[in-house]
C-alpha positions in Angstrom: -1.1 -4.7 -25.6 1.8 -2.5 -23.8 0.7 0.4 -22.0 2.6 3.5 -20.7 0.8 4.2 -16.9 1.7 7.6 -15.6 0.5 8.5 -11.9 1.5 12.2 -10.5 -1.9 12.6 -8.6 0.4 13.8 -5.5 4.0 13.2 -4.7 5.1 10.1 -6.6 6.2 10.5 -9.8 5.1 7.0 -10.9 6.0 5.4 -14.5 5.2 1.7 -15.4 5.1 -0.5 -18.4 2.6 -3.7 -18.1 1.9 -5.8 -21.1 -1.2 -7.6 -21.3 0.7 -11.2 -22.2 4.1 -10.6 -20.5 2.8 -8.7 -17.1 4.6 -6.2 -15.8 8.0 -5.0 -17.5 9.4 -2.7 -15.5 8.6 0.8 -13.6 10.3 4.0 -12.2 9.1 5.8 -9.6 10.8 8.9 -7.7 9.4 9.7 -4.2 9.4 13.8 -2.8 8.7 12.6 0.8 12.4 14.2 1.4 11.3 17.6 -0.5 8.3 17.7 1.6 9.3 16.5 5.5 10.3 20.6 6.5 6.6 21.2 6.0 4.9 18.2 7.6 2.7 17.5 4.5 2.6 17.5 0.5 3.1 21.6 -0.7 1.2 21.3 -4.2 3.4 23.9 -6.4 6.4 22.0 -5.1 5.2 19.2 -5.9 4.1 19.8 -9.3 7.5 21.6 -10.2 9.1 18.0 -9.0 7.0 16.3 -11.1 8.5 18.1 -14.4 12.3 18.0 -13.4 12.2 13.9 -12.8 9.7 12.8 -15.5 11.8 12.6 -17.8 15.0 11.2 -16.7 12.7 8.5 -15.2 10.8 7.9 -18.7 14.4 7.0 -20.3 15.2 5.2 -17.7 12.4 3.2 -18.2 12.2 2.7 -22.1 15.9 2.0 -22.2 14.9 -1.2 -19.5 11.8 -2.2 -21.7 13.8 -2.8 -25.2 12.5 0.9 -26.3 9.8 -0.2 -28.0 6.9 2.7 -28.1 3.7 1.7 -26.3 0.3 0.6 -28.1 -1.6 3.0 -25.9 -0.5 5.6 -23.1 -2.7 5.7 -19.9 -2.2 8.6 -16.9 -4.1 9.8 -13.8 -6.9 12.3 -14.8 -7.8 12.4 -11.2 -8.7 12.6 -8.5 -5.6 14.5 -6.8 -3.9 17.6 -6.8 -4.5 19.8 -10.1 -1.1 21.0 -10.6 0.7 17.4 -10.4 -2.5 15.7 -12.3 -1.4 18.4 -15.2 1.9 17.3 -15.4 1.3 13.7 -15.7 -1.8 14.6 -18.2 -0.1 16.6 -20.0 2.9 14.8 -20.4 0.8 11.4 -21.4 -0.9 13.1 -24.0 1.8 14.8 -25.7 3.5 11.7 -26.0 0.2 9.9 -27.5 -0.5 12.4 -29.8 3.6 12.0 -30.9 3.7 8.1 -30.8 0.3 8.3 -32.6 -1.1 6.1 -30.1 -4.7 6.3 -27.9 -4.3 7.8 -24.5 -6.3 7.2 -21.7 -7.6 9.5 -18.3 -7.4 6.8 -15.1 -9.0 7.0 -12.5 -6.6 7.3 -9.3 -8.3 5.1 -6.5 -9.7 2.3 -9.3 -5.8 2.0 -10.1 -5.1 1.2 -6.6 -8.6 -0.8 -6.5 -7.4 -3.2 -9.5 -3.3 -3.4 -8.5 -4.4 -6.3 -6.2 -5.8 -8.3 -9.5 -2.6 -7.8 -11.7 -1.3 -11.3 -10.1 -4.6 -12.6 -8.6 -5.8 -13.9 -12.0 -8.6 -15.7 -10.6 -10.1 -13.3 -9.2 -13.6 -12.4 -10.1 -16.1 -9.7 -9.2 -18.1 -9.4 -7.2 -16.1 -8.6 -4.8 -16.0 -6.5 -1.4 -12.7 -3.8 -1.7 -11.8 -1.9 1.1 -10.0 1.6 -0.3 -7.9 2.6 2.8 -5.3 5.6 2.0 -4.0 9.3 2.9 -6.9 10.8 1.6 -9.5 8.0 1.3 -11.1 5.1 3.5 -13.9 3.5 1.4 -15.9 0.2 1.3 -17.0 -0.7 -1.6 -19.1 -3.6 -3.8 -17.6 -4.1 -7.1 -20.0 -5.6 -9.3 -17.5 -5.5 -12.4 -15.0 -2.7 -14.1 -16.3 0.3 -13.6 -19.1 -0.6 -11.7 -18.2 0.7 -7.9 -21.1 0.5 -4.9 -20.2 3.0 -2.5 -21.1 1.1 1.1 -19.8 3.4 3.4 -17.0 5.7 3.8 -15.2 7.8 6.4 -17.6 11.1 7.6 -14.4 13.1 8.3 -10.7 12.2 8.8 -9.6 9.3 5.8 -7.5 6.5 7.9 -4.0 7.7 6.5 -5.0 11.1 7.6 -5.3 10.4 11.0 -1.9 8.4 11.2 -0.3 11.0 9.7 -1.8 14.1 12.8 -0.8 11.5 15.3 2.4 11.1 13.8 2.9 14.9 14.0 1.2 15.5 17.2 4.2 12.9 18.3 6.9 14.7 16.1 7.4 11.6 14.0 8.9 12.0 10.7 6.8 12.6 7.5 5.0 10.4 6.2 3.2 9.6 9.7 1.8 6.4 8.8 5.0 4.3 8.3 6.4 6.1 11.1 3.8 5.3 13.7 3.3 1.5 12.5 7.1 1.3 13.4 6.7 2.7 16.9 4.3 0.5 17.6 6.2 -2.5 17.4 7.7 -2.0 21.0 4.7 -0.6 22.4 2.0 -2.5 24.2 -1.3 -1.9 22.4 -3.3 -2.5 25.6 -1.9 0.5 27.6 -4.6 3.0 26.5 -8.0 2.4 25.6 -8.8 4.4 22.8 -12.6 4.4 21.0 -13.3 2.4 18.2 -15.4 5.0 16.7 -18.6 4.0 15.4 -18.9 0.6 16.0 -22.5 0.9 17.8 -24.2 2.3 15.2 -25.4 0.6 12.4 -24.3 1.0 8.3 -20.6 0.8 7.1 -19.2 4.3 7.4 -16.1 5.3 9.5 -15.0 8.4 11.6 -11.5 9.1 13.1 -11.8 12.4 13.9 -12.6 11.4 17.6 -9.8 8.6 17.9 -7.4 11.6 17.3 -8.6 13.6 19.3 -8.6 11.2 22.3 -5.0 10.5 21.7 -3.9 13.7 21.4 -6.2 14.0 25.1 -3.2 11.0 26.0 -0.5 13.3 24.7 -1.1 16.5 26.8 -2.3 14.2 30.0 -0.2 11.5 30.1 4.0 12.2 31.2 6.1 12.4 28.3 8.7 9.3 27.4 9.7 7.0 24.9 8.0 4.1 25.9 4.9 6.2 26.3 5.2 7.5 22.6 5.5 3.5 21.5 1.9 2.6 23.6 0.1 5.0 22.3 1.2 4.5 18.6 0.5 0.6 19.2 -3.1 1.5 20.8 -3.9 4.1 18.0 -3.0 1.3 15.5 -5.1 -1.6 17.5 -8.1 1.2 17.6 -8.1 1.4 13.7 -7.7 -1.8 12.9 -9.9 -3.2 14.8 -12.6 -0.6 13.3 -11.5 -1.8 9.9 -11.8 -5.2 10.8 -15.2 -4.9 12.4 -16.6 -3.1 9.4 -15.2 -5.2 6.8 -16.8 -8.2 8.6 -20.5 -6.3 8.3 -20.0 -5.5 5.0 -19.4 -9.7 4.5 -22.5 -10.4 6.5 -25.0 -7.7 4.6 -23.4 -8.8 1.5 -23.0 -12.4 1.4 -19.2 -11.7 -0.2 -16.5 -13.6 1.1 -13.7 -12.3 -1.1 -11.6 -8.5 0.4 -9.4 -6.5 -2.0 -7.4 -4.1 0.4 -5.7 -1.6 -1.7 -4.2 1.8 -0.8 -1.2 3.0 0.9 -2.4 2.0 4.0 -2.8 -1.3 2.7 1.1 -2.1 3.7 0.0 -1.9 7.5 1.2 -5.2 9.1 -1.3 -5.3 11.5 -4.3 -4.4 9.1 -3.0 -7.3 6.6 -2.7 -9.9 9.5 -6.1 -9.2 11.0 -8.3 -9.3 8.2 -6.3 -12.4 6.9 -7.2 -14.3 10.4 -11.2 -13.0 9.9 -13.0 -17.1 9.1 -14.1 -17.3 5.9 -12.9 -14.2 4.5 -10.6 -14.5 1.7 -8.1 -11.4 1.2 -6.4 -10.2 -1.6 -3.9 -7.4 -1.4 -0.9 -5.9 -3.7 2.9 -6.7 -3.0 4.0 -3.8 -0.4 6.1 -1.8 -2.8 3.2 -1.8 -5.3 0.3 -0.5 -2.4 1.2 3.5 -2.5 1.1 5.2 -5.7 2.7 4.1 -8.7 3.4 4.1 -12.3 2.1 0.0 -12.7 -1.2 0.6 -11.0 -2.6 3.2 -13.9 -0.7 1.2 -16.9 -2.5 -1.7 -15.8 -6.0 -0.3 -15.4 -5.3 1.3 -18.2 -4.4 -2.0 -19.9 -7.8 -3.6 -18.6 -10.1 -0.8 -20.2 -8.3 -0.6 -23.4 -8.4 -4.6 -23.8 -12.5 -4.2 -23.3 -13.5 -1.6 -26.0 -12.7 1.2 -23.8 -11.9 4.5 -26.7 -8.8 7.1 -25.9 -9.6 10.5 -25.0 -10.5 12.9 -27.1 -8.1 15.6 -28.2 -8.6 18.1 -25.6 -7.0 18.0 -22.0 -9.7 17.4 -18.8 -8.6 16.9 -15.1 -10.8 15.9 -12.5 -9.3 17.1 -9.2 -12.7 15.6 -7.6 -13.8 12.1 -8.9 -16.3 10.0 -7.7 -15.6 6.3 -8.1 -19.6 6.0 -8.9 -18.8 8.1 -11.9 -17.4 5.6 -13.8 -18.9 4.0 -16.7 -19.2 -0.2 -16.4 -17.5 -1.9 -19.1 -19.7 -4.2 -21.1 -18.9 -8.3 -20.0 -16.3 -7.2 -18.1 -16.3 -9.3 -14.9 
């Protein structure tokens, strides 16, 4: 089966063909971080007006570099993200189904990222521990099969990406923060300020951030401006959260008895993050190729790919969005494992 995936939950305009026999064939994917630096975050009706003027362009693009052979089924992001850009990618899916006469298929945004890790680790089978870490989300989760997500604990307030992206700007780093702070803190020394690992003393799996950034913007107005002091506090934010991550991940393996960690999400290209869980004994970890962790088109194609192959049906005529999505939602797929 070929599948058209389509992401434009936020400001990647993401297109992908994966065939279940041949693997991945070949994806486009445009970035607006340049159209939305002035404003230090994503501005939605931009976004979704950037969405329209490159889908296109990058669809022909694409087909011409996949032997232009229509898709067996079209899959796209139904949600969760921003309405406006989940219309444009909706929309654009389905109009292209209903024209190819072909099945299309609503994804779900975070079980895309969830299942990109699995598109080369064939071997991999559930159950399995993932840990969700992105702009908007930081979730541990159980997955018991396709479709079948335990929620285990999740941030209370700021999602990890979130908070590298304030610190970033509380710094004046460029846009996206999180890339931008992981950089700096390659010449910093991580051990210069000694920032809270929030939540660590209590018990259960949940996260907070909000008070790590507010004790390094504390660091920010205290501490005398300088270059080097920019690069210490960037490497102890970055030590701070990972070290949370790590800590949790390692309780979720102890209450669970699972020994096998999916990281997916944008955040999922931090360095650090990768090399610390990967030194954790006993814990194997899985994680996508570092182009392939923030959004793209080859993360819905191939979810899209997995539901379709196990007797999941194309949507129904009409157009639905779901701008708020719970994982948990999701409806297992029989024998899928």
């Amino acid at each position: 089966m070929r599948v058209l995936g389509i992401e434009t939950s936020c400001d990647e305009t993401g297109l992908a063909i994966y065939d279940s026999e041949r693997g991945l064939l070949g994806q486009r994917l445009h970035s607006q971080v340049i159209l939305h630096r002035d404003y230090g975050g994503v501005v939605p009706e931009l976004a979704a007006r950037d969405h329209i003027r490159h889908f296109l362009p990058l669809l022909g693009e694409l087909l011409a570099d996949t032997e232009g052979r229509i898709p067996d089924a079209v899959a796209y992001t139904q949600g969760p993200g921003l309405a406006g850009a989940l219309m444009v990618g909706a929309m654009a899916g389905r109009a292209l189904a209903y024209a190819w006469r072909v099945p299309a298929l609503g994804i779900h945004h975070l079980e895309g990222h969830l299942l990109m890790p699995l598109m080369d680790a064939t071997d991999l089978q559930a159950p399995f521990l993932s840990l969700l870490v992105s702009g908007g989300h930081t979730q541990l989760l159980r997955v018991r099969a396709l479709g079948d997500y335990e929620l285990l604990g999740e941030s209370i307030d700021d999602a990890v990406g979130e908070a590298f992206d304030k610190v970033a700007k509380m710094l004046g780093l460029d846009y996206p923060g999180g890339p931008a702070v992981a950089r700096l803190a390659e010449t910093g020394d991580d051990a210069a300020f000694d920032f809270p690992q929030p939540m660590l003393d209590r018990p259960g799996l949940d996260f907070s951030f909000s008070g790590l950034k507010t004790a390094v913007r504390k660091v920010i107005i205290d501490a005398p401006r300088s270059s080097q002091r920019d690069a210490d506090i960037c490497a102890s934010f970055e030590r701070a959260v990972v070290a949370t991550l790590v800590r949790k991940c390692q309780r979720a393996v102890q209450e669970t008895g699972l020994s096998t960690l999916v990281l997916a999400g944008g955040v999922a290209a931090n360095v650090r993050l990768r090399r610390e869980l990967a030194a954790c004994p006993g814990l194997r970890l899985v994680y996508p190729p570092q182009a392939l962790c923030t959004d793209n088109g080859a993360m819905i194609a191939y979810a899209g790919c997995r539901r379709l192959l196990h007797a999941a049906q194309g949507d129904a005529l009409g157009l639905s969005l779901r701008p708020r999505w719970p994982l948990s939602a999701l409806s297992a797929l029989t024998g899928e494992s």
